[in-house]
C-alpha positions as CSV (number, residue, x, y, z in Angstrom):
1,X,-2.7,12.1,29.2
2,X,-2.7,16.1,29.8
3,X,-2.1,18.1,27.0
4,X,0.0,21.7,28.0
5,X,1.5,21.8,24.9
6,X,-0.1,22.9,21.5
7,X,-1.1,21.0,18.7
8,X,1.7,21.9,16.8
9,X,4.5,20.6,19.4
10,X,2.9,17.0,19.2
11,X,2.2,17.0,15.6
12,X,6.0,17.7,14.9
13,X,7.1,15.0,17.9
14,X,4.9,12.4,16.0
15,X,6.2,13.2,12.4
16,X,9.6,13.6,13.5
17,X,9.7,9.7,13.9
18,X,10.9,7.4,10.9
19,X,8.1,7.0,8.4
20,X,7.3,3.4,9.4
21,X,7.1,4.3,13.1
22,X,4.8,7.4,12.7
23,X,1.2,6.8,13.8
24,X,-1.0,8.3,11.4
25,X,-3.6,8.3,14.0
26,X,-2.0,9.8,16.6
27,X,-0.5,12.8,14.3
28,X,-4.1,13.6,12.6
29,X,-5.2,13.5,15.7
30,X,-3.2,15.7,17.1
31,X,-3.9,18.3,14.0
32,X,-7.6,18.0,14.9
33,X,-7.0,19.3,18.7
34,X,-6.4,23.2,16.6
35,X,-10.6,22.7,16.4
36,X,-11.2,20.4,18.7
37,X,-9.1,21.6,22.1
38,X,-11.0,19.3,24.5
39,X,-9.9,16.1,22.2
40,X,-8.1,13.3,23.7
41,X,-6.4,11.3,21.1
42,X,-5.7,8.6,23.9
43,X,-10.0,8.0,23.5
44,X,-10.1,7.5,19.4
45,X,-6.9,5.7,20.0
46,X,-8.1,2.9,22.6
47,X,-11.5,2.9,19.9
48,X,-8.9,2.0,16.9
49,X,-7.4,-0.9,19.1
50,X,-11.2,-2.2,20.4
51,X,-11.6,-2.6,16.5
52,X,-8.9,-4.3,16.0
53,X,-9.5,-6.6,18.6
54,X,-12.9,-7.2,17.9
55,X,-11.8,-8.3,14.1
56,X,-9.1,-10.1,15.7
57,X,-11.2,-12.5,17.2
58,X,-12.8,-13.4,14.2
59,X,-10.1,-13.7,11.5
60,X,-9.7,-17.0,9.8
61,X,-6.5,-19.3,11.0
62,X,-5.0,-19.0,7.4
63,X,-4.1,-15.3,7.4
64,X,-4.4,-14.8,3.6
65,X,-4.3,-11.9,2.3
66,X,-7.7,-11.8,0.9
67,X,-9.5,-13.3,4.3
68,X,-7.7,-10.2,6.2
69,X,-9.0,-7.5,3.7
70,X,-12.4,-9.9,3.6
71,X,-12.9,-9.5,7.9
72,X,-11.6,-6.1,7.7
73,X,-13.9,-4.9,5.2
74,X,-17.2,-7.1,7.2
75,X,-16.6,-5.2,10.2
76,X,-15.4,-1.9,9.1
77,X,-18.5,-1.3,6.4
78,X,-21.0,-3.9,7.5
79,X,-20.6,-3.8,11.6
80,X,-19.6,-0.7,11.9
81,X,-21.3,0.7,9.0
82,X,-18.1,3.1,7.6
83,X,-19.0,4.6,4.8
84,X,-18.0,7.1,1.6
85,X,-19.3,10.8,2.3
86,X,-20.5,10.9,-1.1
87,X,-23.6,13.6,-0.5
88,X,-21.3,15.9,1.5
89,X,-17.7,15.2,0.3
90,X,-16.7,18.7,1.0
91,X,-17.5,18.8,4.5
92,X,-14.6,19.4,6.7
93,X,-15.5,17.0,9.0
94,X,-14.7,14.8,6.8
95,X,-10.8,15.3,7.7
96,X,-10.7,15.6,11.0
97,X,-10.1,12.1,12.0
98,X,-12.0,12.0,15.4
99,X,-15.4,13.0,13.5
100,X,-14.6,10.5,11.0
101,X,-14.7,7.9,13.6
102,X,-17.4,9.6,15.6
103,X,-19.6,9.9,12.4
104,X,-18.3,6.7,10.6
105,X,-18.4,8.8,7.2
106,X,-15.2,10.2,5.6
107,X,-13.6,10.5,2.2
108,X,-10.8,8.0,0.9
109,X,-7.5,9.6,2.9
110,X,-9.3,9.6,6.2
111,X,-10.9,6.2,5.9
112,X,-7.6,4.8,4.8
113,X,-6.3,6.2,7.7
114,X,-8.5,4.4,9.9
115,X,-8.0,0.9,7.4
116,X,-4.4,1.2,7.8
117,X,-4.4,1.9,11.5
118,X,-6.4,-1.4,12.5
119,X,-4.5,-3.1,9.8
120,X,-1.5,-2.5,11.5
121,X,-3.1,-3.3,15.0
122,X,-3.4,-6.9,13.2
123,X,-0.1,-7.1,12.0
124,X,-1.1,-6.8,8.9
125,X,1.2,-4.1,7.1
126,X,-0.6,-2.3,4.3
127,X,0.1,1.3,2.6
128,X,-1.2,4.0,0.7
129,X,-1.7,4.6,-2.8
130,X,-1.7,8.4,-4.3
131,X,-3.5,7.3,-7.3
132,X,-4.3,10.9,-9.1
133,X,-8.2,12.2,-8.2
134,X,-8.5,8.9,-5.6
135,X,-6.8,7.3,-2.9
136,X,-6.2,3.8,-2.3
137,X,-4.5,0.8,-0.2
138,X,-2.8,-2.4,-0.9
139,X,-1.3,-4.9,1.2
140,X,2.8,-4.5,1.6
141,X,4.7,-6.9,0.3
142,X,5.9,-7.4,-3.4
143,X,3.6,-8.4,-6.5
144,X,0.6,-7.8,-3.9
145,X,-1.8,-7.2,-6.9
146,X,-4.8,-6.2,-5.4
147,X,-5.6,-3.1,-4.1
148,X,-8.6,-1.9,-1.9
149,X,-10.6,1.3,-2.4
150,X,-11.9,2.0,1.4
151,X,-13.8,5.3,-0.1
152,X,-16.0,2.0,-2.0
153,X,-16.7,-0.4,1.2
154,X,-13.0,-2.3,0.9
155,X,-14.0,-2.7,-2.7
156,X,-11.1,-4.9,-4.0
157,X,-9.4,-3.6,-7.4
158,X,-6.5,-5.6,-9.7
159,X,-4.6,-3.1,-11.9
160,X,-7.4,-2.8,-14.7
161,X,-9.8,-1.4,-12.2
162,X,-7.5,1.3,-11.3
163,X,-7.1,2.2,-14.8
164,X,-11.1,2.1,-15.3
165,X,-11.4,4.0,-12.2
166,X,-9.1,6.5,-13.5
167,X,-11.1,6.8,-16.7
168,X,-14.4,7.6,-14.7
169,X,-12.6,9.8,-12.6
170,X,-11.9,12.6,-15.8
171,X,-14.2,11.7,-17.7
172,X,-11.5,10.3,-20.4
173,X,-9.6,7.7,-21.3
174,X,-5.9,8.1,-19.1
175,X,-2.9,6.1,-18.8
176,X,-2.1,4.2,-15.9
177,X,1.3,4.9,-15.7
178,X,3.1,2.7,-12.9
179,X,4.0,5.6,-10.4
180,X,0.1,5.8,-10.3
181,X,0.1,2.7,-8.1
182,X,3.2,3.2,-6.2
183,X,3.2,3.7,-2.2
184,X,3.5,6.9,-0.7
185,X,5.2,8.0,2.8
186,X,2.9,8.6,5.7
187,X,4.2,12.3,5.7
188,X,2.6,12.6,2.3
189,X,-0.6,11.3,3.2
190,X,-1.3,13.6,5.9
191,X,0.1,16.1,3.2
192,X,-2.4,15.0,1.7
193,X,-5.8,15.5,4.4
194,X,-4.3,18.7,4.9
195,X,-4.3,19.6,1.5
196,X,-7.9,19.2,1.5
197,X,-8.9,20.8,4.9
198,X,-6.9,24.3,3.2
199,X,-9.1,24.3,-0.2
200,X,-12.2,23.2,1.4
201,X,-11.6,26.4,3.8
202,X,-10.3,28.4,1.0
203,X,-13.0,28.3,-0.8
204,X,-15.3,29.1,2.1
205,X,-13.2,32.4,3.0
206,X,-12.1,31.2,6.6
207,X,-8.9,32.6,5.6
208,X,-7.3,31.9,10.1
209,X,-8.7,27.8,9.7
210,X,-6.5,27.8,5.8
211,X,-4.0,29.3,7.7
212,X,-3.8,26.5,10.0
213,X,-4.3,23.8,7.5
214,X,-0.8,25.1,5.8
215,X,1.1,25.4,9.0
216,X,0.2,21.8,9.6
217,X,1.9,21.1,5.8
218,X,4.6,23.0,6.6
219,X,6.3,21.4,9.7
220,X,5.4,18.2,7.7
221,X,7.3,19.9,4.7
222,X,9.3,22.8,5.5
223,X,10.0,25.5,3.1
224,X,8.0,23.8,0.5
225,X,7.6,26.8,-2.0
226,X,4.0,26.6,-2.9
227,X,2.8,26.6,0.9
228,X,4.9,29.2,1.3
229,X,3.3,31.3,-1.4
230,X,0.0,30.4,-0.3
231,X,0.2,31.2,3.3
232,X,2.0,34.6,1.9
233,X,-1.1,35.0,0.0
234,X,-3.5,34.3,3.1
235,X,-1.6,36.7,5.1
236,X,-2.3,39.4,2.5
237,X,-6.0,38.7,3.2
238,X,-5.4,39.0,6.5
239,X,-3.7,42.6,6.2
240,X,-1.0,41.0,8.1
241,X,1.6,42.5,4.9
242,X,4.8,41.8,7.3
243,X,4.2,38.2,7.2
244,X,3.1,38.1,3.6
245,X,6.0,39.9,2.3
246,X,8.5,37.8,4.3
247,X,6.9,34.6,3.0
248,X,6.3,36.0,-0.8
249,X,9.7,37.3,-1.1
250,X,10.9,33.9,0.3
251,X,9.1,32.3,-2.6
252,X,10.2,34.3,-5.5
253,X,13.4,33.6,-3.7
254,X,13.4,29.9,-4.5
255,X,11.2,30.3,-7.5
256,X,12.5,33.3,-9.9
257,X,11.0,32.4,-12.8
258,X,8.0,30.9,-11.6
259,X,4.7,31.5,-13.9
260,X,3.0,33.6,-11.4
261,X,6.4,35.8,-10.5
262,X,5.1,38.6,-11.9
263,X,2.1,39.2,-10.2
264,X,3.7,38.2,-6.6
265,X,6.1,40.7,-7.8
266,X,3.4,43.9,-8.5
267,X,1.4,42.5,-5.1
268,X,5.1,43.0,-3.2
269,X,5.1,46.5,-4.7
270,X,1.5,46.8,-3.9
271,X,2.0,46.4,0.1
272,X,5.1,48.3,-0.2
C-alpha cells in the first residue's frame, strides 16, 4: 500500500466507519505514522492475523468462552511473552501500537487493542471496559460475567475483583458503581491512548508531539471543549497567539462559566 496522504486523512477515513466496523488497529496505526513516517500498517496488520491464526489452530472444539480467553491468554503472554510495562509505564512507546507489538510490552489500552484485534480475527467479539484508573475487556454478549485484565497476563476478574482492583488502585475503599463496567465505543478508546500520549508529552515539554496527540482527539471528537482549550493553551506556548486566541475564545464560547474562565479570560487580554 503507498501512503501519499497524511496520517490524518487515514485516521479520519478509518473512524468515519460505524463503531463496530472501525479497526482499531488500523486507526492507531495510522496515528503512529505522525512519528513513525516509514510505517506500513499493512506489516503489523498481516502480524495481528499470523496470531490469530496461529491460536486458531490450537483452540479447543467447544468454543467456550473461557477456553477462548484460556488460548488467547497461552499464546499472547506465555508464546509471545506480552507483557504489562510496569517499570516504564510512562514511556511513550508504550502507545504507539507498532512498538507495542514490536516490543511486546504496553499498558492496558494498547494491549487491549492488540487482545481485541485477534479476538476478533477469531470470531470471537469482545469489548472494552473504561473502568476509572484501569482498563479492561469482556467478552460481548449479555450476563458475560467475567472480565479480563490484559495489563495482568489475561488475568480473569468476576465483578468483586473489579471492585478490589478499584480499591488498590486509590488507595481506598470505592464503589463500584455499574457504569464502571459498562462497554465503551472504539472512538473512546483511542480517545483514550491519545489521552495518554498528550500528558505523557505534556509533562515532558514537547509541546509540537501534545499538539499532535490532541489533533488526533479532535477529528475523533470534534469541538470537544477541553481539547479545544488545551490545544489553545499549547499554542500559547508555542507563541503561535492567532491560533490560541481562536481556539480560547472558542472555548469560553461554549463554556462561559467554566471554573477556569477567568484566567483564559486575563491570558486573552494578555496576548491581546
Amino acid at each position: 500500500m503507498h501512503f501519499t496522504l497524511g496520517w490524518q486523512q487515514f485516521f479520519k477515513q478509518e473512524i468515519a466507519r460505524s463503531d463496530r466496523e472501525i479497526s482499531l488497529a488500523k486507526a492507531a496505526l495510522h496515528y503512529a505514522r505522525n512519528e513513525y513516517r516509514d510505517l506500513n500498517p499493512e506489516e503489523y496488520l498481516a502480524i495481528l492475523d499470523r496470531m490469530a491464526g496461529d491460536i486458531k489452530e490450537n483452540l479447543p472444539q467447544n468454543r467456550y468462552p473461557l477456553k477462548v480467553i484460556h488460548s488467547i491468554n497461552q499464546y499472547l503472554f506465555q508464546t509471545q511473552r506480552f507483557t504489562g510495562d510496569i517499570k516504564d509505564y510512562y514511556n511513550p512507546a508504550n502507545s504507539y501500537l507498532n512498538l507495542v507489538i514490536d516490543r511486546r510490552k504496553g499498558i492496558p489500552i494498547t494491549l487491549s487493542i492488540v487482545y481485541l484485534e485477534i479476538a476478533e480475527r477469531l470470531d470471537f467479539p469482545m469489548v472494552g471496559i473504561g473502568m476509572p484508573g484501569h482498563f479492561l475487556i469482556r467478552p460481548d454478549f449479555e450476563n458475560a460475567g467475567i472480565f479480563v485484565d490484559v495489563f495482568n497476563k489475561g488475568e480473569i476478574l468476576f465483578p468483586q475483583d473489579c471492585q478490589e482492583k478499584l480499591k488498590q488502585i486509590y488507595q481506598k475503599p470505592v464503589e463500584l458503581e455499574q457504569n464502571f463496567l459498562a462497554p465503551v465505543s472504539k472512538k473512546r478508546m483511542l480517545a483514550r491512548m491519545l489521552t495518554n500520549l498528550k500528558y505523557i508529552y505534556l509533562k515532558q515539554q514537547q509541546f509540537v508531539k501534545t499538539l499532535t496527540a490532541i489533533e488526533g482527539i479532535l477529528i475523533l471528537f470534534p469541538e470537544n471543549p477541553i481539547e479545544m482549550r488545551d490545544r489553545g493553551l499549547v499554542y500559547y506556548q508555542l507563541y503561535e497567539w492567532q491560533k490560541a486566541s481562536k481556539d480560547l475564545e472558542f472555548y469560553l464560547s461554549l463554556l462561559p462559566h467554566a471554573p477556569d474562565a477567568n484566567e483564559i479570560r486575563q491570558l486573552l487580554e494578555k496576548m491581546r
